[in-house]
N, C-alpha and C positions, 0 to 999 in steps of 0.2 A: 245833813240838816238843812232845812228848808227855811230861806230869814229874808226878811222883808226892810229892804230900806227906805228911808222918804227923807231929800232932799233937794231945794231946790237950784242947789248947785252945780250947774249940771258936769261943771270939771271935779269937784268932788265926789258927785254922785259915780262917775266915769272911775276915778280913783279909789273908791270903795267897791263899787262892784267888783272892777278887776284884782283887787287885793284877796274881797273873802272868795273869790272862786277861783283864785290862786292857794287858798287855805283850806278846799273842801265842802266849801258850801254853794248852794243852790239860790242864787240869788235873784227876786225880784224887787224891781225898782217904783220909787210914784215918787214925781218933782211935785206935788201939790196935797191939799188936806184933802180934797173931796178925792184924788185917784188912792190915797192911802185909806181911808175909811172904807169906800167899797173892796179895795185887795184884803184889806185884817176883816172885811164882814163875809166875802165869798171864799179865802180861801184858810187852808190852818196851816200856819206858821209854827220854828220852833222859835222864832224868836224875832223881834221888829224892833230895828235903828231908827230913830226921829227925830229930825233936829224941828225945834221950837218956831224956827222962822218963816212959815210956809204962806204961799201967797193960798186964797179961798178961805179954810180953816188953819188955824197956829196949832202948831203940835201940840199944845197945850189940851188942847179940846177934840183934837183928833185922839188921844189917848181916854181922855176923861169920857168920849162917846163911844170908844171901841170898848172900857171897860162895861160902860153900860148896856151894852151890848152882847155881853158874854163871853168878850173876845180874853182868854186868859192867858196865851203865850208871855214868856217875857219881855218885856220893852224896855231899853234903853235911850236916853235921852241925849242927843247929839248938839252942841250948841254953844255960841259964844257968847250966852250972856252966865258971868261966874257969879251973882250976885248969889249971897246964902238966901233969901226972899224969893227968888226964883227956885235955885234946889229945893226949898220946901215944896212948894206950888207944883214944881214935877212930880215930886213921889207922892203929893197928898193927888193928885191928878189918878194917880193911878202905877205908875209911874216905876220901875223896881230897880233903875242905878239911873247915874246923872255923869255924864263926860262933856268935859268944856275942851272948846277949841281953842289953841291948837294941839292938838292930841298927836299921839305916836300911833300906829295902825298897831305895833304888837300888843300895847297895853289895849286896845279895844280889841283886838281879838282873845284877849285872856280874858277883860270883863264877860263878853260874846258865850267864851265857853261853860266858865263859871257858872253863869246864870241859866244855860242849858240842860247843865248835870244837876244844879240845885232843882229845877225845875223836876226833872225827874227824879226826883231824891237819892243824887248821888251825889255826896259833896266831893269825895276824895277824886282827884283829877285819873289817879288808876282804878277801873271798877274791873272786879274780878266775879267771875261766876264758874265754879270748878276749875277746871285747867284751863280757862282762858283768862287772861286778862290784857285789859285794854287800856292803853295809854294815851287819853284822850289829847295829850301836849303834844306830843310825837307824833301823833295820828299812827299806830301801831299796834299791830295784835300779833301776841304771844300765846303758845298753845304748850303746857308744860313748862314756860321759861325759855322755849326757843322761839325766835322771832319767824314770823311766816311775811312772804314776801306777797302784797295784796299790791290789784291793780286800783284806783280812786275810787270806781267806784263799789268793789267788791267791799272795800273798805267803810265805804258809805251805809251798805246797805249792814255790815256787821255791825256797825255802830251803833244802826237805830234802832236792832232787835236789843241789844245789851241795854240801850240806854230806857226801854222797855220792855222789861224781860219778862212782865205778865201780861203782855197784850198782845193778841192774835193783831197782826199784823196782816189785813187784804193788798193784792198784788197794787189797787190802783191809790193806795195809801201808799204805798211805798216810795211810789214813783214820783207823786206826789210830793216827798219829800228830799227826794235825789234827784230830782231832774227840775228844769227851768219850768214854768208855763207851756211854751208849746211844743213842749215832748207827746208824742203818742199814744194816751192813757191806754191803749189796743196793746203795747207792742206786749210778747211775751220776755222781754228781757230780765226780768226778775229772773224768771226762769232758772235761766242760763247764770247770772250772780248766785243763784242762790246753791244751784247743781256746782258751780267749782267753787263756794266756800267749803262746802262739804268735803269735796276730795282734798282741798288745802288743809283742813282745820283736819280731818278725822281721814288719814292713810288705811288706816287699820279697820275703820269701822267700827268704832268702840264707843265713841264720846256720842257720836250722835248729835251735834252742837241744835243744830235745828229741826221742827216740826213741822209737819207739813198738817193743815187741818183742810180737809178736803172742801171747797167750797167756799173757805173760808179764808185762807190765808198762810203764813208763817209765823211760829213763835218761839222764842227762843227753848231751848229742851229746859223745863222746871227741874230734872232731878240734876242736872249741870251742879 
């Protein structure tokens, strides 16, 4: 998952990035309102952190322009003002959780995930599609109820097909959402993720977990 933070902190900003891509995510960063309006307007996110107190534009208004904007990812509001008159003003913003500082990183990584899976309409934190299922807390995938041993980002890239199981999925979307900004949008490495999920997930050749659509993309196999 691909998420977008914006803080002008920049020991914070430091401390958060290295946390969620200590936790599997693809982190880009903006200390400012106007660097976070053009990243949520150029690129798609699954999800964007925003604390309230930004020097140019206040998060406040960086979200309330990203929604008018058409910008629909989830966003969460990062911030040390607790006042219940600001919580309203964030979510009536646009706005879809609200964490005040000082926060613990696990509880913002469980709001993080939460709001990811609801997004794609899975609330339950295990989403299962045939014999797979996926433990999105544990970051682990089970095929029959035995655990298969993934590398991050093999992992990464199963996740995003499960967590979008009717969407053709193009290689440079992918990447897009596994890899930072100045990854390679050329390289072939889906490829090769997508060739040893297959031999990981399906020994036998039975389940088939993934589609290949010529031209097109990956998507997760429908009769799964």
């Amino acid at each position: 998952m691909r998420i977008l933070i914006v803080e002008d902190d920049s020991r914070l900003l430091l401390q958060l990035d290295q946390y969620m891509q200590s936790q599997g995510f693809s982190v880009d960063l903006a200390d400012d309102g106007d660097k976070a309006l053009f990243q949520l307007q150029e690129y798609e996110y699954d999800l964007a952190i925003v604390d309230v107190g930004l020097p140019s534009v206040d998060g406040f208004e960086v979200i309330q322009r990203a929604r008018a904007n058409k910008v629909e990812c989830p966003i969460i509001i990062l911030t040390a003002r607790d006042r219940w008159q600001e919580k309203v003003k964030g979510l009536e913003c646009g706005a879809d959780d609200y964490l005040t500082k000082p926060f613990v990183h696990e509880e913002l990584l469980a709001r993080v995930k939460a709001l990811i899976r609801r997004s794609s309409g899975q609330a339950n934190p295990v989403i299962e599609k045939g014999p797979l299922s996926l433990d999105t807390v544990a970051n682990q995938l089970f095929v029959n109820e035995q655990a298969i041993d993934l590398t991050a980002y093999e992992y990464r890239v199963i996740e995003y097909l499960m967590l979008n199981p009717n969407k053709v999925v193009s290689k440079t979307e992918m990447v897009e959402h596994i890899y930072d900004q100045d990854f390679d949008l050329d390289s072939n490495v889906i490829e090769v993720f997508v060739g040893r999920l297959r031999k990981k997930i399906d020994k036998t050749n039975q389940i088939k977990p993934i589609e290949t659509l010529r031209g097109r993309g990956y998507r997760l196999n429908a009769n799964l």
